[in-house]
C-alpha positions as CSV (number, residue, x, y, z in Angstrom):
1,X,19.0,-87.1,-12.7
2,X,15.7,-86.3,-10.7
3,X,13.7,-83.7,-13.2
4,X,12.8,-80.3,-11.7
5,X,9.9,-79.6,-10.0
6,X,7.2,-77.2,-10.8
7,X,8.7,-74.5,-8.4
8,X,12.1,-75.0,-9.2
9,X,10.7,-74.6,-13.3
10,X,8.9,-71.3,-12.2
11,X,11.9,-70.0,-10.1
12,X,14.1,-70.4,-13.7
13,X,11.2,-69.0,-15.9
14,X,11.1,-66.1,-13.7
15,X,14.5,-65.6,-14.4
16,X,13.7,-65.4,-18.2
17,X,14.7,-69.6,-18.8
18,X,12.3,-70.2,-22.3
19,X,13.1,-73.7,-21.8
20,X,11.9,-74.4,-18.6
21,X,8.7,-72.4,-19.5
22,X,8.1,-75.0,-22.0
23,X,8.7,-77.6,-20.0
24,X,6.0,-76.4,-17.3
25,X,3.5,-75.6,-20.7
26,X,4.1,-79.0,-21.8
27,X,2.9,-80.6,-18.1
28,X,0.0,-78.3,-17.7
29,X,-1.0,-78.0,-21.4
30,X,-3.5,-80.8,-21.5
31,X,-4.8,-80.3,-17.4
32,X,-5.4,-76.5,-18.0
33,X,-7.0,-76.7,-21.3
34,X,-9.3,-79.2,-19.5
35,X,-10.1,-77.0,-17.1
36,X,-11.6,-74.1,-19.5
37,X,-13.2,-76.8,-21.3
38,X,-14.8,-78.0,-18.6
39,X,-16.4,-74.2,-17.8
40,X,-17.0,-73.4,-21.5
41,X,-17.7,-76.8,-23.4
42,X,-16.1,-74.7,-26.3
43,X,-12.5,-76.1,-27.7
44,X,-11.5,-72.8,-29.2
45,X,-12.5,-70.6,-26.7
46,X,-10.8,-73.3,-24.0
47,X,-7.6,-73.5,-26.5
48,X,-7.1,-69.2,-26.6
49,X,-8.2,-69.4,-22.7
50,X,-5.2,-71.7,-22.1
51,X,-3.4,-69.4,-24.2
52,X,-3.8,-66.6,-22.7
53,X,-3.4,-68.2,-19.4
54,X,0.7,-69.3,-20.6
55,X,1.1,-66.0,-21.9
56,X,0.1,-64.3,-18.6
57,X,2.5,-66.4,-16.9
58,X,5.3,-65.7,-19.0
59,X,4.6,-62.1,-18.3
60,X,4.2,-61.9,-14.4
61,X,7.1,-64.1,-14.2
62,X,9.2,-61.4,-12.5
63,X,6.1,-61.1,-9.7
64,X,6.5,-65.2,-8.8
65,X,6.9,-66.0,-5.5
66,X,7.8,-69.5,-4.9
67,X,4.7,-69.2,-1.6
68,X,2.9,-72.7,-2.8
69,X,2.0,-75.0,-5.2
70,X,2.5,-74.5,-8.7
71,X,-0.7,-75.9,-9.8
72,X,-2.8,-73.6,-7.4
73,X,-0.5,-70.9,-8.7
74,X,-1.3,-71.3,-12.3
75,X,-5.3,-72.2,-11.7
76,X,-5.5,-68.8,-10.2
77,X,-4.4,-67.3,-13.2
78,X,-6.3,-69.2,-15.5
79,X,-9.5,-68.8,-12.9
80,X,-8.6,-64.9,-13.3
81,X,-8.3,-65.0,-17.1
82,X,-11.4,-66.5,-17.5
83,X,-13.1,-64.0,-15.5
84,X,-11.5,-61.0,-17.4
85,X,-12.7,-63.1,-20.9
86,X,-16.7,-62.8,-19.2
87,X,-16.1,-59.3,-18.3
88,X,-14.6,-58.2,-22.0
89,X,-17.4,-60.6,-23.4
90,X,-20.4,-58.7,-21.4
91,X,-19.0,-55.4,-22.3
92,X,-19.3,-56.1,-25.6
93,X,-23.1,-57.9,-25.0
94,X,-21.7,-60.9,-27.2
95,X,-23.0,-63.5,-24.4
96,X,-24.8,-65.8,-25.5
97,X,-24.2,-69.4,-28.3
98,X,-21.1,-71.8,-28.0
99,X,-19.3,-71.7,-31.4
100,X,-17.3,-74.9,-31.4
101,X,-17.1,-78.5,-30.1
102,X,-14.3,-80.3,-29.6
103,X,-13.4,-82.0,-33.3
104,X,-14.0,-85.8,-33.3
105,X,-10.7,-87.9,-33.7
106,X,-11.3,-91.2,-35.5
107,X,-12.7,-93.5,-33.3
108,X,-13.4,-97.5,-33.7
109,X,-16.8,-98.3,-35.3
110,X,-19.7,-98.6,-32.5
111,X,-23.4,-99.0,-32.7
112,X,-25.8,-95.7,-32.9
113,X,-27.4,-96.3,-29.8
114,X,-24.0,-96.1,-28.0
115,X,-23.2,-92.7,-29.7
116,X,-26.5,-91.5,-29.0
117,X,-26.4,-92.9,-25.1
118,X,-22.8,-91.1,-24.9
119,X,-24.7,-87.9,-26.1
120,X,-27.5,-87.9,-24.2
121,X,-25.0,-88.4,-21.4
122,X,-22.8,-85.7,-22.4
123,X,-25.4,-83.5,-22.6
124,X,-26.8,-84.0,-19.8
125,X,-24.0,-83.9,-17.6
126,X,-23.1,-80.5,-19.5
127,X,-26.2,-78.9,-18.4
128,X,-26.2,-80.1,-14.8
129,X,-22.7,-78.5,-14.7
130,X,-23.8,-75.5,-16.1
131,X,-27.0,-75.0,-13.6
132,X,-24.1,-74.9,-11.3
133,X,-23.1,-71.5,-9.8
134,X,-19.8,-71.1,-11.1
135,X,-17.5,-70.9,-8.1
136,X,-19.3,-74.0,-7.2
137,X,-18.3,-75.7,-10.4
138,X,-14.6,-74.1,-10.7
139,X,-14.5,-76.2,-7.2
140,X,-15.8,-79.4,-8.5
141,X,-14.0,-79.5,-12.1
142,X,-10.5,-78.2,-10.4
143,X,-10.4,-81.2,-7.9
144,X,-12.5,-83.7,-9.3
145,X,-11.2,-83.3,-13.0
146,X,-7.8,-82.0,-13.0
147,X,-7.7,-83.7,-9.4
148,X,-5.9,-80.8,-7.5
149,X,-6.3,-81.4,-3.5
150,X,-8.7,-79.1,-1.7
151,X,-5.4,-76.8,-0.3
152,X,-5.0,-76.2,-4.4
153,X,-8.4,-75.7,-5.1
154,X,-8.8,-73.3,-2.4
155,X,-5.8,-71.4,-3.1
156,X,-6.9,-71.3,-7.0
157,X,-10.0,-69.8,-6.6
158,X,-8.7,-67.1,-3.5
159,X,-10.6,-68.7,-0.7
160,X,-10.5,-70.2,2.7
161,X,-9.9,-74.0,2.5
162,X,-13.7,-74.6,4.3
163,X,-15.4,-72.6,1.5
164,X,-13.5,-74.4,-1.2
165,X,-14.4,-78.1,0.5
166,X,-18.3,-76.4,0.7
167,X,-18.3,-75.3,-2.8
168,X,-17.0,-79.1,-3.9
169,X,-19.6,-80.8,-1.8
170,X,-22.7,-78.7,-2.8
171,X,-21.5,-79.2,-6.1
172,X,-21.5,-83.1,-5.8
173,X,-24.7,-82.6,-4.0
174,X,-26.6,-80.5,-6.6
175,X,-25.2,-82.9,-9.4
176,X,-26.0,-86.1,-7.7
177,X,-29.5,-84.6,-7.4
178,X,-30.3,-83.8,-10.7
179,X,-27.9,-86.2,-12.6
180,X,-29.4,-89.8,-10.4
181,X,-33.2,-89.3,-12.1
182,X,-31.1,-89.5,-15.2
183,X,-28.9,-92.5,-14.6
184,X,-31.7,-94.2,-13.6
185,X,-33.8,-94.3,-16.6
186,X,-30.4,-95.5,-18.5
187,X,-29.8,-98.1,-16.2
188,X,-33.2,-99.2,-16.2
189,X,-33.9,-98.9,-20.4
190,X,-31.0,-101.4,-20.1
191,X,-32.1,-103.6,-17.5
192,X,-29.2,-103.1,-14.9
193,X,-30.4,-103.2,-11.4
């Protein structure tokens, strides 16, 4: 027997069906807590983001209408919980330090250059995503990470499909730009051409 899709999932969950709610959490779990992650850099906040996003699902499940995607569908909410999180976070003028990292899982042995190249990396790519305005970087990280199509993307962040393909490609732009400088010192420490 084929498994349901997303829409079909949503359509029972809106008619109170627990079990195909956790169906849909358990094949969006990992791709929407990547997402908050990806805009935060903070596992706890991105774990109670995703959170909140599932809860807010389950509670406007009456108000689903079966009009698109799923994906785009539940993006939007998690774009929209994230925002209401900065707003409550301003009001409350705690802006300001990230509080957790993800927590290592054992990995095999390496040498400490490589950890401190993956760093460095890390790091680096972190702050060029952060320099990033932030619709510009929803764009990127919602196609290029969780690898919605554009159509998604668009409908996920409540914009024409142009702006969303704009927001992607000055995003690649404005990382290639300040990312290459960076690559090319590795590459060059190590001798690649």
């Amino acid at each position: 027997m084929d498994e349901p899709t997303d829409i079909m999932l949503m359509l029972s969950v809106r008619e109170g069906d627990e079990a195909a709610f956790e169906v849909l959490h358990a094949r969006y779990q990992a791709r929407v807590l990547g997402f908050f992650w990806g805009l935060t850099h903070d596992a706890h906040a991105a774990n109670e983001l995703a959170q909140e996003a599932f809860l807010r699902i389950w509670q406007v499940r009456l108000r689903y209408k079966a009009t698109g995607p799923f994906p785009a569908y539940l993006f939007a909410i998690a774009r929209m919980v994230l925002m209401e999180r900065r707003r409550k976070v301003a009001r409350l003028s705690r802006l300001g330090e990230r509080i957790a990292q993800w927590g290592g899982q054992a990995e095999p042995i390496r040498p400490p250059d490589a950890y401190a190249c993956d760093a460095e990396t890390e790091s680096a790519l972190f702050a060029a995503l952060d320099d990033l305005p932030e619709e510009q970087r929803m764009a990127f990280l919602l196609h290029e990470v969780q690898g919605l199509p554009m159509n998604e993307v668009a409908a996920a962040l409540d914009c024409p499909l142009n702006t969303a393909r704009s927001r992607r490609i000055l995003a690649v732009r404005k990382l290639r730009q300040v990312l290459s400088p960076f690559f090319a010192s590795l590459t060059g420490a190590a001798g690649v051409e």
